[in-house]
C-alpha positions as CSV (number, residue, x, y, z in Angstrom):
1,X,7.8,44.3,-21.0
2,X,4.4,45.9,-20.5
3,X,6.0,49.2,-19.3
4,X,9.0,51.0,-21.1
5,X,11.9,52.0,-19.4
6,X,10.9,55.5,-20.2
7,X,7.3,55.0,-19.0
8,X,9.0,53.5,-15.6
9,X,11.4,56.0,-15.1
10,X,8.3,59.0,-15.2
11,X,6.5,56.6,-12.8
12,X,8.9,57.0,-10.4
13,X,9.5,60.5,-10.5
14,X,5.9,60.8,-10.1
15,X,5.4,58.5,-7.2
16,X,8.8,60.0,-5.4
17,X,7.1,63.7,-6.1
18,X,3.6,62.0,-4.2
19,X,6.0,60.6,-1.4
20,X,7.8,63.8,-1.0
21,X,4.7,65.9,-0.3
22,X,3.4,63.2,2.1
23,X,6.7,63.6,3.8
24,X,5.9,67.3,4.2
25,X,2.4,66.7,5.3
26,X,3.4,64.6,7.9
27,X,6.3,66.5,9.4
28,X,3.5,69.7,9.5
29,X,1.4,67.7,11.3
30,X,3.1,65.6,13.4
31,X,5.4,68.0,13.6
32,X,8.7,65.5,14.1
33,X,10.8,65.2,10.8
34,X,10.2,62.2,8.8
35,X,11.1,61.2,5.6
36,X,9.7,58.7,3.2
37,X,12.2,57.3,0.2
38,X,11.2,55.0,-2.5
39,X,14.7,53.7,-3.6
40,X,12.8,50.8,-5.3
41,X,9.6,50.9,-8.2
42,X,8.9,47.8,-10.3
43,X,5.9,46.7,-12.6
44,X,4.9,42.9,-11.7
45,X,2.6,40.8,-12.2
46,X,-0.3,40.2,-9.8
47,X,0.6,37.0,-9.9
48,X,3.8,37.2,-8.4
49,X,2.7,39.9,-5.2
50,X,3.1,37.5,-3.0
51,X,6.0,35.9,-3.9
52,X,7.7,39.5,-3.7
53,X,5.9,40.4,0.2
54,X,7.2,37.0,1.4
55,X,10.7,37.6,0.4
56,X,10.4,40.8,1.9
57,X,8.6,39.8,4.8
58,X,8.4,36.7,7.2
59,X,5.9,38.3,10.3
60,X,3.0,39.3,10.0
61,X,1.7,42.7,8.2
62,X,0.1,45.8,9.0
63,X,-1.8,47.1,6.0
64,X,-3.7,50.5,5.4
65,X,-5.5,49.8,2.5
66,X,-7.5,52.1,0.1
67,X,-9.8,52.0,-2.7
68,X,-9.3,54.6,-6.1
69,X,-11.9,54.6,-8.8
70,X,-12.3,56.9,-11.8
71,X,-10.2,56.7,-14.6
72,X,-7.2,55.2,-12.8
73,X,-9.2,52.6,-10.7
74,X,-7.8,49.6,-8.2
75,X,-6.6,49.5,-4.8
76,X,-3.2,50.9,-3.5
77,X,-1.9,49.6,-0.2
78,X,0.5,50.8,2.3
79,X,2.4,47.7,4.3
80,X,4.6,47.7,6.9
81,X,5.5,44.2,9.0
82,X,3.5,44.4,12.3
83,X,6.8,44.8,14.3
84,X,7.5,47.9,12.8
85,X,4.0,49.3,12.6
86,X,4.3,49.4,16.2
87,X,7.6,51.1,16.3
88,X,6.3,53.8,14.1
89,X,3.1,54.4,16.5
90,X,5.3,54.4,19.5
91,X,7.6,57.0,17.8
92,X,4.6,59.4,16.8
93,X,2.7,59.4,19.8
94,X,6.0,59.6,22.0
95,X,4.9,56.4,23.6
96,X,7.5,54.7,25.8
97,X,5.3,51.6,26.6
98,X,6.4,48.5,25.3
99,X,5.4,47.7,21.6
100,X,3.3,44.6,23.1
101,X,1.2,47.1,25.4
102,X,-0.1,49.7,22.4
103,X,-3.6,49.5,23.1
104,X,-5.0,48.4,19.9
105,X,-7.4,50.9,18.5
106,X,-4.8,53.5,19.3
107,X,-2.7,51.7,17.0
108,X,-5.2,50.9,14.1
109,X,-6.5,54.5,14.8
110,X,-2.8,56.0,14.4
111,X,-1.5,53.7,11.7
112,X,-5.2,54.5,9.6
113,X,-4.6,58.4,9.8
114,X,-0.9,58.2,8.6
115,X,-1.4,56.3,5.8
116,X,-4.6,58.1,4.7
117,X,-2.4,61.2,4.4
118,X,0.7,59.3,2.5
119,X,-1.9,57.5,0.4
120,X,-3.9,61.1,-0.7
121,X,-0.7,62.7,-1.3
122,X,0.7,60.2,-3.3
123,X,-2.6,58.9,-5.5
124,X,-3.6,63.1,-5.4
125,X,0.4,63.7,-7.2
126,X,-0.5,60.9,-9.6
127,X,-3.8,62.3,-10.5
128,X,-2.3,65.6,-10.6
129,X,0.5,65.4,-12.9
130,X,-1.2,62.7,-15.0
131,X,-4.8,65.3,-15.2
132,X,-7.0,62.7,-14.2
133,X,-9.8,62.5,-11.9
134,X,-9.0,59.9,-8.8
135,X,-12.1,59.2,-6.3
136,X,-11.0,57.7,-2.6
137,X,-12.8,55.3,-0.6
138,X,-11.8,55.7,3.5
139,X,-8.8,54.2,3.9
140,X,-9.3,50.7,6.4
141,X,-6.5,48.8,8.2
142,X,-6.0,44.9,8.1
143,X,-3.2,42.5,9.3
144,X,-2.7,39.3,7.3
145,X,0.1,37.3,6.6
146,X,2.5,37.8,3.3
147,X,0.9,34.8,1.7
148,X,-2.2,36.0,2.2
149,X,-1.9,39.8,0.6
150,X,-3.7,39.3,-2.8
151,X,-6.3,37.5,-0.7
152,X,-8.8,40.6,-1.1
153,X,-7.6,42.2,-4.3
154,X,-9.8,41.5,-7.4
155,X,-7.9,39.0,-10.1
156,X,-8.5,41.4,-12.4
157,X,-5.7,43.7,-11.3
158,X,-3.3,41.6,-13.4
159,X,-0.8,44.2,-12.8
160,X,1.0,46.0,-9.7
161,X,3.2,48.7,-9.2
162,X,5.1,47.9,-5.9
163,X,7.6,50.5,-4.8
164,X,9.8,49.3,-1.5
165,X,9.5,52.2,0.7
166,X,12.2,53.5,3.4
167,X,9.8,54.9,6.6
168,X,13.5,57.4,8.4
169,X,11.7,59.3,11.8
170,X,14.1,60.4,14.3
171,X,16.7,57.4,14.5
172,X,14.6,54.5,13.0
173,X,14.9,53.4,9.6
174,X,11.5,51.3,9.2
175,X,10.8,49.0,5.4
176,X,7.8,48.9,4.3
177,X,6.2,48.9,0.7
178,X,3.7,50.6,-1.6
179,X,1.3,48.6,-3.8
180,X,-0.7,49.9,-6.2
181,X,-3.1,47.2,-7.9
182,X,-4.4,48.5,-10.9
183,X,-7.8,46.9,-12.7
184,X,-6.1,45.4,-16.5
185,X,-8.2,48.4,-18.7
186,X,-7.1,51.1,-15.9
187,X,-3.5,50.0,-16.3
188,X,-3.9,50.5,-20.0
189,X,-5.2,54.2,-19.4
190,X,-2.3,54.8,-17.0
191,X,0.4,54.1,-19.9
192,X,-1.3,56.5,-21.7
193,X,-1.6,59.5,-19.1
194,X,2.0,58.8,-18.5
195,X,3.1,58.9,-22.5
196,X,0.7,62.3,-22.2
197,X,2.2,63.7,-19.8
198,X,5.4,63.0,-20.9
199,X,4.5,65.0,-24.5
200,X,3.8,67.6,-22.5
201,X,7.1,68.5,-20.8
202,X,8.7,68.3,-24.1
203,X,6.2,70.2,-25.6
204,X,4.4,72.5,-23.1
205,X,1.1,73.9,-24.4
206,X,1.6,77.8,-25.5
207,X,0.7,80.1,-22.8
């Protein structure tokens, strides 16, 4: 395995820490309460992506999509099928039209700004904890279908964090995942800055 259960299991308090504050950020702004859980975080190979989205997914997705560089480099994605997109548009902008009349730049426009936020919270947390510098590029939206994800992703990201992702606002429960592709020598640094940081909660520096 290329992670160790103990590198894993800091992962994912580190991503659920990033997904908790986006939650917060959100619920300021938008002021409705929403909450994000990650009850799901593997380490797969790039390979494999698509495999994963398509027995996740059968429609078509809505992706916000957003490239990091710096020591930690790649691009991490936030998907949602298209159906539910829509739904959560609807919800935020206390829209009662039909899904099929959302004008369509009011939905890319929405579905851009909310995951800009989730994504900054939760690739800021990771930078945070881990001390490490993370650039952003502006976040863009794309649909494709889930054959077609890696479609845009360098090859060289041989490996992916993808963490399924529960979307709960008001009475909808919305699936949707997280994927963070990771460049092969970025992934190498991120094992380190995780073994780092873990050395440092056992043994915090003196004061």
């Amino acid at each position: 395995m290329i992670i160790s259960e103990l590198q894993l299991d800091t992962l994912k308090e580190i991503i659920n820490i990033g997904v908790g504050r986006s939650s917060s950020s959100l619920n300021k702004i938008l002021d409705k309460r929403i909450l994000l859980e990650v009850p799901v975080i593997d380490v797969i190979d790039y390979k494999n992506v698509n495999s994963r989205i398509v027995n996740q997914n059968k429609s078509k997705l809505s992706i916000v999509k957003m490239q990091f560089k710096g020591e930690l480099s790649g691009i991490c994605e936030l998907v949602f099928s298209t159906e539910g997109a829509s739904k959560i548009v609807t919800i935020i902008l206390d829209d009662h039209t039909q899904k099929a009349e959302l004008d369509d730049q009011l939905k890319i426009n929405t579905l851009s700004e909310v995951g800009n936020m989730i994504l900054n919270a939760l690739m800021g947390t990771l930078g945070n904890l881990l001390k490490t510098r993370i650039g952003y590029n502006i976040p863009r939206y794309l649909e494709c279908m889930p054959n077609e994800i890696t479609n845009n992703v360098s090859p060289s990201s041989k490996y992916v964090i993808y963490a399924e992702t529960l979307f709960r606002i008001l009475n909808e429960d919305i699936a949707g995942s997280f994927i963070l592709f990771f460049e092969i020598e970025s992934f190498d640094s991120l094992l380190k800055l995780i073994t780092d940081y873990q050395k440092s909660i056992i043994n915090p520096p003196n004061q």
